[in-house]
C-alpha positions as CSV (number, residue, x, y, z in Angstrom):
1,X,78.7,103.1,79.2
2,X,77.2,106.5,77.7
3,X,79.4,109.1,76.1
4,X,78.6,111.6,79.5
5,X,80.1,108.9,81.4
6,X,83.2,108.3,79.4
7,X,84.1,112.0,78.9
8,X,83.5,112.5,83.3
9,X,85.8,109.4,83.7
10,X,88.2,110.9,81.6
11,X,87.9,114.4,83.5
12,X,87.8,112.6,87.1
13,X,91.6,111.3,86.3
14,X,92.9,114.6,84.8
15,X,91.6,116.3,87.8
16,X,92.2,113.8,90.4
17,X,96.0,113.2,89.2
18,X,96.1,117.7,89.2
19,X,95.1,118.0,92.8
20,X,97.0,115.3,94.0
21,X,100.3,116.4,92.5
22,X,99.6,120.1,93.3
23,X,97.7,120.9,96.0
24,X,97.2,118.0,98.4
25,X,100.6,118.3,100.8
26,X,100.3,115.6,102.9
27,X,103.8,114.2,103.8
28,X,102.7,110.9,103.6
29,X,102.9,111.1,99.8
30,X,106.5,110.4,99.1
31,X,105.9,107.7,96.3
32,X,105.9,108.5,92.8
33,X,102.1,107.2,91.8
34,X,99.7,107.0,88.6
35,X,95.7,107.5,88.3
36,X,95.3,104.5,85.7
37,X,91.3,104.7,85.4
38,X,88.0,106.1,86.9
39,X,84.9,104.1,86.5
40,X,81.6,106.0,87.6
41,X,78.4,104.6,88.0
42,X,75.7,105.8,85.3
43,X,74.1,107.7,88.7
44,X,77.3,109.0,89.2
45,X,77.1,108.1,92.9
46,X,80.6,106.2,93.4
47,X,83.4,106.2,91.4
48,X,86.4,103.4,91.5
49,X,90.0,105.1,91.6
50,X,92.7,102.8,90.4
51,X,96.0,103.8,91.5
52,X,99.3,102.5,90.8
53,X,102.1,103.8,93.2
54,X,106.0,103.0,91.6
55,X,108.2,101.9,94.4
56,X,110.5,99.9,96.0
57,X,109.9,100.4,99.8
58,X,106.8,98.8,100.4
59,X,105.9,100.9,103.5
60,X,106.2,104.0,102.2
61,X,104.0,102.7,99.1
62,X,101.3,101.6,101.7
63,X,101.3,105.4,103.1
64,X,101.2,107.2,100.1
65,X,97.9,105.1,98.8
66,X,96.7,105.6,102.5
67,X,97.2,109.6,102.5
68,X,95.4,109.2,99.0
69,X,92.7,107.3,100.6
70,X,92.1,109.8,103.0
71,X,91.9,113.0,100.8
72,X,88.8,111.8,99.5
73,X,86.7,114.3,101.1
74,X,89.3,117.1,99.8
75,X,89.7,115.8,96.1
76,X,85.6,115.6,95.9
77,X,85.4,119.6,97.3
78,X,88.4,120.7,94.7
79,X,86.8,118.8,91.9
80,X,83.1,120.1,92.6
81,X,84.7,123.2,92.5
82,X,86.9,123.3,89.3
83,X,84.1,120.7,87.4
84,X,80.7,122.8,88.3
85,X,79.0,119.4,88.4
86,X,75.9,119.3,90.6
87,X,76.8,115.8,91.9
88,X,80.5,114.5,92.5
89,X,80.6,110.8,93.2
90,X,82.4,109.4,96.3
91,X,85.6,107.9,95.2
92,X,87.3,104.5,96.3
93,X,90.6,104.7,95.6
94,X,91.8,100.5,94.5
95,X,95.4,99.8,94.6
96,X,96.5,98.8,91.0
97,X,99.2,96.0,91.6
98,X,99.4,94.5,88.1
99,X,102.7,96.7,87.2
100,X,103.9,95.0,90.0
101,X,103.0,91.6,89.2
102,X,104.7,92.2,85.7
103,X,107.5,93.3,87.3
104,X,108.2,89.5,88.9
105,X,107.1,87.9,86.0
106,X,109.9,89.3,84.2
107,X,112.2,88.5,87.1
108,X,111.6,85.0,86.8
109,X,112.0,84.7,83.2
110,X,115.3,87.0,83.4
111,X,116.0,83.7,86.4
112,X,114.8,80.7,84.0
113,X,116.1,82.3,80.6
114,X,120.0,82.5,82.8
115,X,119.5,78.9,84.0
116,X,118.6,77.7,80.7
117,X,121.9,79.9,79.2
118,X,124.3,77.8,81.2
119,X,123.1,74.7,80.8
């Protein structure tokens, strides 16, 4: 990836994280969440958004990432506007689940490392 590329990447997730925590009010967003990366294309046409969202209610989880999903056409506006960049890419937000994932993996070693300790 070029340097241009690298340095956008690294302003999409400032910006993106920015207007989501400030300005976008929908009440869907309830969940504390993370912008983890953006990876543009080199023709800066689309734009992969991963997203981690910490929670413990799984429905409310799925909401927030939908109400982020559907401020796409907002976020790309705000950020045309505050980046005076001729072309904005679309963005597709992905659902990071790997803090997630880490989470039970620790849960089952807490559960072996316990069965092991009383044996």
């Amino acid at each position: 990836m070029t340097n241009r590329i690298n340095k956008l990447n690294s302003e999409f997730k400032r910006y993106l994280a920015e207007i989501l925590t400030k300005k976008v009010k929908d009440p869907r967003i309830t969940e504390m969440f993370t912008i983890l990366e953006v990876n543009c294309d080199k023709e800066l046409a689309t734009a992969k958004v991963y997203v981690s969202i910490f929670s413990t209610n799984t429905d409310r989880a799925a909401q927030t990432f939908l109400a982020i999903r559907e401020s796409e056409p907002y976020l790309r506006r705000e950020i045309s506007k505050q980046m005076h960049i001729r072309k904005v890419p679309e963005f597709s937000f992905m659902l990071d689940t790997s803090m997630a994932y880490g989470q039970k993996i620790d849960e089952i070693l807490n559960e072996i490392n316990k069965t092991d300790n009383n044996n």
